[in-house]
N, C-alpha and C positions, 0 to 999 in steps of 0.2 A: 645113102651117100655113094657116090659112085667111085668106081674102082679109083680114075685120075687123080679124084678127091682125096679118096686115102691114103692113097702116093705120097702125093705133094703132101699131106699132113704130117709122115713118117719122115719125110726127107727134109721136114721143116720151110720147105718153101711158103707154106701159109697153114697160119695157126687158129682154128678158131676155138674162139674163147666162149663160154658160156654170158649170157644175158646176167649182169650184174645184180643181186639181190639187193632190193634198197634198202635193206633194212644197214649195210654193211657199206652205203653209200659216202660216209663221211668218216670212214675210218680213217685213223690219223697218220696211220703209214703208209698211204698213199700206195694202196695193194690193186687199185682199181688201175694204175699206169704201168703195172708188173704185164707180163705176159706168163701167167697156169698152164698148166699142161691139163688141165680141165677145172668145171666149174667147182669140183667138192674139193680138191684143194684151196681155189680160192676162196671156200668161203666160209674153211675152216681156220685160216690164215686168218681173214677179216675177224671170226669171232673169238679167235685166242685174243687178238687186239684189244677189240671191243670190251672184251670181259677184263680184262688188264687193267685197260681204261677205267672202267667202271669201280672197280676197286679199290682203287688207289685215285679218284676221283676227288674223297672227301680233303685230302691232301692242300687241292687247293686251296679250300676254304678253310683249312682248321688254322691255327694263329701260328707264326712263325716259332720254331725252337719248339713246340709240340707233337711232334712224330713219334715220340714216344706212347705216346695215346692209346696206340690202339692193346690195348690192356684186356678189351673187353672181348664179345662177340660181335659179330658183325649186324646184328640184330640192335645193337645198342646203337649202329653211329648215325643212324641219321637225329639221333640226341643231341651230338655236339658239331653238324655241319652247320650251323648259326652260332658264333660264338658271339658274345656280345658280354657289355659290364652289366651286373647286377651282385648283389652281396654289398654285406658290412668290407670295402675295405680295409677300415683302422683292425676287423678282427682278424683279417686273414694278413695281413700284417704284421699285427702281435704272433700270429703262431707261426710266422716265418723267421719272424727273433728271436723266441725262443726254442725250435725247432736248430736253428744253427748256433746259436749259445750253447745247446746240449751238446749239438756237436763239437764242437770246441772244445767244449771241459772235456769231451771224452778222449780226443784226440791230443791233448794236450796231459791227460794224465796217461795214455798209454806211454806217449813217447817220453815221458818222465823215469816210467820204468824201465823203458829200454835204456836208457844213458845213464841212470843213476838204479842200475842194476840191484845192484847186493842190498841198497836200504831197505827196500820194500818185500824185498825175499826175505828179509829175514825174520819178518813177519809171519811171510804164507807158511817158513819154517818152523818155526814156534808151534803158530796154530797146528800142523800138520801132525809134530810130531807130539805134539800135548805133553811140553818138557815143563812147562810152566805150573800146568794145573798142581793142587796138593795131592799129597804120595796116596795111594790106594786109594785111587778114583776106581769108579763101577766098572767103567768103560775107557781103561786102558789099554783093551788088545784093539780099536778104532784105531791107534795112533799110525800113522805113515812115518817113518825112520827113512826110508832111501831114499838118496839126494837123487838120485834123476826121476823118482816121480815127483819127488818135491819142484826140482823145474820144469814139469814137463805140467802141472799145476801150473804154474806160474806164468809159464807162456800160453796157457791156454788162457789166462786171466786177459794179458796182455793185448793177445789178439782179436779176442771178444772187445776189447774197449778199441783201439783201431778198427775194427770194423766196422761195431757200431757207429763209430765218430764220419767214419767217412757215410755212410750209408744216411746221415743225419745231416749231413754239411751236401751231400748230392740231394737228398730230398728237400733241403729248404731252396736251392735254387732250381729245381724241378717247381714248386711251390709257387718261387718268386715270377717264375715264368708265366704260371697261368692265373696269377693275381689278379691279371683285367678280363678275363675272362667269366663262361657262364660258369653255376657252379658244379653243376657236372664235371666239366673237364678240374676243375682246383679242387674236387673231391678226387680223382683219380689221381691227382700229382702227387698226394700226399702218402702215398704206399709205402714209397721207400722209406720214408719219414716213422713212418710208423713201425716198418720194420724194425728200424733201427732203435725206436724209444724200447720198445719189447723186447728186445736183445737187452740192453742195458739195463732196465728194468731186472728181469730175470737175475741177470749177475749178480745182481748189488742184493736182490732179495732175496733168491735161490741160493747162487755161493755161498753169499757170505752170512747170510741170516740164519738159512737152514742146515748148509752146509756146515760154513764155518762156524756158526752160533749153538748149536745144536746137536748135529751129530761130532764135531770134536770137542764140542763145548769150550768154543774160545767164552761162553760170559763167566766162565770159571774163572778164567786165567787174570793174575795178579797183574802183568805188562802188559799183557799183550791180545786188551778188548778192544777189539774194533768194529762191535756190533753198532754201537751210538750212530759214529757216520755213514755206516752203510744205513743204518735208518732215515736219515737223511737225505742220506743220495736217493737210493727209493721211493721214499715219499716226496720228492718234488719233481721227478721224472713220474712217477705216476699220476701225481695231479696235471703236469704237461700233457702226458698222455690224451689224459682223458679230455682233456682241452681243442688237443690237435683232432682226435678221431672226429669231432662233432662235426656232423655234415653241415655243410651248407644250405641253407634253403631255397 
């Protein structure tokens, strides 16, 4: 290049640009109408794009309200860039009712405790402090006596069922979303869902069966067994459970 050439290049009177790679030819931000101060910015410019692009490509295609998706590796999606129906809809249905039914009860019995405070406390109290059981039980230094672990019990009961509830009531319309879809993608919606059954699950069998049943030995206690219903709760959240995880084919 001659001296004038380099002049005028420094003083910007004329700029040349490097021979455009095609590969970068149809990039979408229109980098080919920019003016570079040389070719390897430009065409590292185009390939931050490109790869952008590329990325966030399946986007297009994957079904509306689905962005939540990418759950997996990137290695998984060209799984779900063709969504289409197939599956039992009436079953992925049924576990979208009872998936938000659960939610519901759970959501509906936390806030119960929140507003109708002292009824149910005075339960975890009882249990907690093993005032009920008959005198010279084996295992009365087990007993909890002070009222703020006693509530500090009890809110942690409370906010495991709110959580659960909500994490149940988001995964079934996570769920309901990708109901026409392939099953890949309504086997992935279903996480939250499931999270939430196993949270609940645990409470009702861990707390209160093993917990509560067991190591305070509420089935000793005269008033105040409430091992029956948490058997209950447990055993029909577990069978949902196991309902919900079954993959799709």
């Amino acid at each position: 290049m001659s001296f004038a050439a380099e002049k005028g290049r420094k003083s910007g009177a004329g700029i040349v640009a490097a021979p455009l790679n095609p590969r970068f030819a149809k990039c979408p931000f229109s980098c080919a109408s920019r003016k570079p101060r040389g070719a390897i910015e430009l065409e590292a410019g185009c390939a931050f794009f490109a790869t952008v692009e590329k990325y966030f490509s399946f986007l297009h295609k994957a079904p509306r309200g689905l962005d939540f998706l990418p759950l997996v590796g990137a290695t998984s999606m060209k799984r779900r860039e063709a969504p289409r129906e197939d599956g039992n809809v009436n079953t992925r249905l049924a576990k979208i009712a009872l998936t938000a039914s659960v939610g519901l009860f759970a959501l509906l019995v936390g806030l119960d405790n929140v507003f109708d405070y002292q009824t149910n406390f005075d339960a975890v109290r009882h249990v907690l402090s093993m005032d009920t059981l008959p005198a010279g039980v084996a295992f009365g230094w087990r007993a909890v006596t002070l009222a703020a672990l006693q509530n500090i019990a009890y809110w942690c009961i409370i906010v495991t069922e709110l959580a659960s509830g909500a994490f149940l009531i988001a995964g079934a319309g996570r769920m309901a979303r990708a109901a026409r879809y392939n099953a890949f993608i309504f086997n992935e919606s279903k996480r939250l869902a499931i999270t939430g059954l196993v949270v609940l699950f645990l409470l009702y069998f861990v707390g209160f069966l093993v917990v509560g049943g067991e190591w305070f030995e509420m089935w000793r206690s005269t008033g105040w067994n409430f091992q029956e219903p948490a058997f209950r709760f447990a055993a029909v959240i577990g069978v949902i459970l196991i309902f919900v995880s079954q993959q799709d084919a």
